[in-house]
Steps between C-alpha positions, in 0.01 A plus 500: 500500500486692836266421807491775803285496837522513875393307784446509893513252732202380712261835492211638405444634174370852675805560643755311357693803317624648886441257732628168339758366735756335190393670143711522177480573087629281253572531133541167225687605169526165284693569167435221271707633210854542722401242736497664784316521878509732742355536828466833719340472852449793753408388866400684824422416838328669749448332782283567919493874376870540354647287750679333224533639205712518176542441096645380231547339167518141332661500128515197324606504124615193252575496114717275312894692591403612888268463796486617852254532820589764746258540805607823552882637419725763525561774330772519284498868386522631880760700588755297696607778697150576652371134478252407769360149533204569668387802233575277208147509361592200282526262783208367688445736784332377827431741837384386853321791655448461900410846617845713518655219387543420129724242366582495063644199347574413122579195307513351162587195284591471120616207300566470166682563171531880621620545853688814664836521673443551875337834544667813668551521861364741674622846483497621893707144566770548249521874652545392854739195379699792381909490565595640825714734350203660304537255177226359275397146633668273235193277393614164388269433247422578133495875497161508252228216600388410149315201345669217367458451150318198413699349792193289710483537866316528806437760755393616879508754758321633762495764777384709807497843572413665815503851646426605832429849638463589929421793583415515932507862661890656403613113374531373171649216315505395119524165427576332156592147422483283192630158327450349213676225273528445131559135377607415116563187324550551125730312242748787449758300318480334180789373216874533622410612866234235564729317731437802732165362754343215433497495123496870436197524820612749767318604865583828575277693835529809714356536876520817673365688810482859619410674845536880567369582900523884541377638892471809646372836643240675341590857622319850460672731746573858478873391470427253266255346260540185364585116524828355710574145446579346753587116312554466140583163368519360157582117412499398127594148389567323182568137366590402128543156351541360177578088491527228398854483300669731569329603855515898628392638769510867636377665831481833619417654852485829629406653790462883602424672789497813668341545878448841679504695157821366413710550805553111463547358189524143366589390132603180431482299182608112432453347136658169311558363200534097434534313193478651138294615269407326194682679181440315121462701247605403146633929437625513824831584659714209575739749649216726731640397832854500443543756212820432214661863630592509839643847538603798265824739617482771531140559601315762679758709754772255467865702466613508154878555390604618167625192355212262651362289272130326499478245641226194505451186760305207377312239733593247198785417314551667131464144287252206521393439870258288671200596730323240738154483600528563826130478539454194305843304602413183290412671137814518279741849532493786207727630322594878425678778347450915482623681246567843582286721232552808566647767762511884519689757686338831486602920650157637485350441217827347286657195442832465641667242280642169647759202382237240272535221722619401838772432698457157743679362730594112478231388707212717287331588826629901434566713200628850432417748259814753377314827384700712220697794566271797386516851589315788708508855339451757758419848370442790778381843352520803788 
């Protein structure tokens, strides 16, 4: 069964289609066979003339496996690496008009059996939180904001975007600034890792802000035509957390500058890392942060005498050893062992036979591996 209208607020019927300061459409669709509801809501507001105005959309869906209301959201197919907060046409958009001066915010909340990660950051602060040295900003997050599956949270963010343009006889100056935060509370841990939180329940949030000032000369001489900037400064900003048990926290700050069209610069970036980030996953690698091989010789440019043999340094001894939670100090050690399963030598494209097994040393912290005497045939035709 499905039930569909629209609705204005507090106008006449004569003009309520353009003039209607809050108006929206709706749409019921009751399924009595799967058990289902659903609830889609569109909403605008136009307010003194388009002093305020803005959109956006109200979902609410239950069955008998799932539900969810999201008053507005994010988009999760955006492309991370041109994300933009206050385009996101899934959130609810809201802009302040006041003459030359026009102010866009966005916000949404969603709770439910279906919640996102913590959406992308924006694309022009990850570029100008860039390595000094010309490197990719290392985002500490999940690379891929995806829902959870069947995993119930609840979720909220909000922002505010502003640009501002001068333009008085030859001077000019560009303005941009925004902030925003993203909050998430979602049980991300269930079975084995549920110790992690507060019974599998994690917090996790972002908060970040952004302000690019660019001044100058607007010049159109017979010498020369075009714009000299005088000031150009650009501040981005970022916080991380994730708590409660373990807690992690991550900042980043950057500023650049460049005054008199560079003849001064400034670039200066401070970031920090405290804490540690929650890792429980029943496939995962016990061994990720302190790997089983330490370091293969020869390697890469290393010198390499005839007789040299392969050799292999291990971070753990060769039998049964022990591995404490350093995380968790009171849960019980584990127990290991690695068996060595398979290793290859290769020239090119062939095999270069080696001894079957390993030689250690006492303390099975090293090994060696003889290779077999084989032969080179060199044939030179002139």
């Amino acid at each position: 069964m499905g039930l569909n209208g629209g609705g204005y607020l507090v106008q006449p019927l004569n003009t309520r289609s353009k003039e209607a300061a809050i108006s929206g459409t709706f749409e019921i669709v009751i399924d009595f066979v799967n058990k289902s509801f659903d609830l889609g809501v569109n909403l605008k507001v136009n307010v003194a003339n388009g002093i305020v105005h803005g959109n956006g959309d109200i979902v609410m869906h239950a069955s008998k496996n799932e539900w969810f209301i999201y008053l507005g959201q994010w988009d999760v197919y955006a492309n991370p690496n041109s994300y933009e907060p206050w385009n996101d046409e899934k959130r609810i958009l809201v802009g302040v008009s006041l003459g030359p001066i026009q102010s866009d915010f966005n916000l949404y909340f969603m709770m439910g059996s279906i919640v996102p990660e913590l959406p992308p950051l924006p694309a022009k602060l990850l570029a100008n939180l860039g390595m000094q040295d010309g490197g990719s900003f290392q985002d500490p997050r999940k690379p891929n904001p995806t829902f959870n599956d069947k995993k119930p949270g609840f979720a909220f963010g909000a922002g505010f975007h502003k640009e501002i343009d001068i333009n008085v006889l030859i001077f000019y100056a560009n303005i941009e600034f925004f902030a925003g935060f993203d909050l998430l509370l979602a049980k991300k841990f269930s079975g084995d890792c549920e110790h992690l939180g507060i019974n599998g329940w994690r917090a996790e949030g972002q908060a970040y802000a952004y302000l690019s000032v660019e001044a100058g000369l607007r010049l159109n001489l017979w010498i020369y035509e075009g714009d000299f900037k005088l000031i150009d400064i650009k501040v981005a900003a970022l916080i991380y957390a994730q708590f409660p048990n373990p807690n992690y926290v991550y900042a980043a700050l950057r500023l650049k500058a460049a005054v008199l069209g560079g003849l001064i610069k400034v670039d200066k970036q401070v970031k920090f890392e405290v804490g540690k980030k929650a890792k429980c996953n029943e496939n995962s690698n016990p061994f990720s942060d302190l790997p089983i091989v330490s370091e293969i010789y020869p390697s890469g440019d290393d010198p390499v005498e005839v007789f040299d043999d392969i050799r292999v340094a291990f971070n753990y001894p060769r039998d049964v050893f022990k591995v404490f939670n350093e995380e968790f100090p009171d849960e019980p050690s584990r127990f290991y062992y690695y068996k060595i399963h398979k290793v290859e030598l290769k020239k090119g494209n062939v095999n270069v036979p080696l001894e079957p097994e390993p030689i250690y040393t006492k303390d099975g912290y090293s090994a060696k591996f003889p290779t077999k005497n084989y032969e080179f045939f060199l044939k030179i035709v002139i």
